[in-house]
C-alpha positions in Angstrom: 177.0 182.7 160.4 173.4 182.1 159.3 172.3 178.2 160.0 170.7 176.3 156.7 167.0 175.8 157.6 167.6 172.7 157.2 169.7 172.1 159.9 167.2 174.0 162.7 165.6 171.4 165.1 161.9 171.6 165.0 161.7 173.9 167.6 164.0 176.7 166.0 161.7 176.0 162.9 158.9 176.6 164.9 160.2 179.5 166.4 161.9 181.1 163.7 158.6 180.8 161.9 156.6 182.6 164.1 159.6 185.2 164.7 159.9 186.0 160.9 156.2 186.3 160.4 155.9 189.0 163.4 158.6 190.5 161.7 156.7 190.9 158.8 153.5 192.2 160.2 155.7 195.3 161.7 157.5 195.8 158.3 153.6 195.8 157.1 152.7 198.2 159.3 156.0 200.5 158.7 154.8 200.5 154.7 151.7 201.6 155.4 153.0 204.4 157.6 155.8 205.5 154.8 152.7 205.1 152.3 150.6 207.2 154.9 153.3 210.1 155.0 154.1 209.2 150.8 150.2 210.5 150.6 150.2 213.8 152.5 153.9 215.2 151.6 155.1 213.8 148.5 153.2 215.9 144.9 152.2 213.9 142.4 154.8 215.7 139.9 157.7 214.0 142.5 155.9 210.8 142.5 155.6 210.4 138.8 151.9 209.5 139.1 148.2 210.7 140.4 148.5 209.3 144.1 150.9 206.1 145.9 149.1 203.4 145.0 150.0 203.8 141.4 153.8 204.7 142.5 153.9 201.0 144.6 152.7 199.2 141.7 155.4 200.3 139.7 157.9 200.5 141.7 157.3 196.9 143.6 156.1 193.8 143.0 152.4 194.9 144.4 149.4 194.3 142.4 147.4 197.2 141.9 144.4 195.8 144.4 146.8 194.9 147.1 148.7 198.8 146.9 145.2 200.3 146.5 144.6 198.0 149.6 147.5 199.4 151.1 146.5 203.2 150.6 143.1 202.8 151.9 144.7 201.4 155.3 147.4 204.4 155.6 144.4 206.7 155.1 141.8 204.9 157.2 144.1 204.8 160.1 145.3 208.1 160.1 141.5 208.8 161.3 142.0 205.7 163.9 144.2 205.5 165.9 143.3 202.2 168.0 143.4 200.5 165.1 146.9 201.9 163.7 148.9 201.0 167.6 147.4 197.5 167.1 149.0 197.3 163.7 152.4 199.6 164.4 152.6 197.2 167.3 152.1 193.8 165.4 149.6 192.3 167.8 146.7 192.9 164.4 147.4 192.1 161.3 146.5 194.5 158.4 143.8 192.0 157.2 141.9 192.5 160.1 142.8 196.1 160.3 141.0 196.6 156.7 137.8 194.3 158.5 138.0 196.8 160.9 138.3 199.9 159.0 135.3 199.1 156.6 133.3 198.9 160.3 134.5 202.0 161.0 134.4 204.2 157.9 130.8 202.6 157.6 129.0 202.2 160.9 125.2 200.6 160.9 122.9 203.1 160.6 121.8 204.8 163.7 124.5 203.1 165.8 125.5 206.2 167.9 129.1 207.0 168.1 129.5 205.4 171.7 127.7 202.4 170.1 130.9 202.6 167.1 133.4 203.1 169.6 132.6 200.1 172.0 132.1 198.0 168.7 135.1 199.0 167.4 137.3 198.3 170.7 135.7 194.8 170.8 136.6 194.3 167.5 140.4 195.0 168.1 140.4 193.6 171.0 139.2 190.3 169.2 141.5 190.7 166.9 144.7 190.8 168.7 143.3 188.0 171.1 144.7 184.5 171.9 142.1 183.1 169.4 143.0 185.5 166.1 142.8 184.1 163.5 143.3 185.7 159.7 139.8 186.7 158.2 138.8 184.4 154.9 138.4 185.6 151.7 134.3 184.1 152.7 134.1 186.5 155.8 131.8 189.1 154.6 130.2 191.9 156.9 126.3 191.8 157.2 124.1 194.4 155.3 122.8 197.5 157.6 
């Protein structure tokens, strides 16, 4: 038997909380891995439409930025790794994941691929510290 939220003591609420919202980060990162496998396997004539991000929208309650959104990460971490155990592991949320990406996909000019690499650890490693924090919509990254 399930107990009312209302009846949990403030420390089941507290901890439920942060239980259900890890939860949700992995089932995050389980969509974005059937979207990731959708992309490669399933043909547009099965689908019903061009690519997956036009299947989620109508077949969920996703707008279509947020399943285009979703796409782009099954795509971007299929060529990264690091970044796809941080979020299959639900220590990095897919917000910072698409930060991350966008880094990635798009290096600074002239930033050899050691340089991208390092940057790119730090990054994760950042982002699945004690001091994580979800990025702001105002958290833009700097011009080249």
């Amino acid at each position: 038997m399930t107990t009312e939220i209302w009846q949990l003591s403030e420390s089941e609420l507290l901890a439920d909380s942060a239980a259900v919202s890890h939860q949700i980060q992995l089932l995050e990162a389980r969509r974005i891995a059937l979207v990731a496998e959708i992309d490669t396997r399933v043909s547009r004539e099965k689908l019903g439409f061009p690519g997956p991000a036009g299947w989620l929208t109508s077949t969920t309650l996703l707008s279509p930025s947020k399943a285009n959104k979703i796409v782009a990460l099954a795509r971007g971490m299929a060529a990264f790794p690091d970044i796809a155990d941080a979020v299959n592991t639900g220590v990095m949320t897919i917000d910072h994941a698409a930060l991350i990406l966008t880094f990635a996909e798009t290096p600074p000019k002239n930033l050899p691929q050691e340089g991208q690499d390092i940057a790119r650890a730090a990054m994760i490693k950042a982002a699945t510290g004690p001091q994580a924090r979800a990025p702001t919509a105002s958290a833009k990254r700097s011009p080249n």
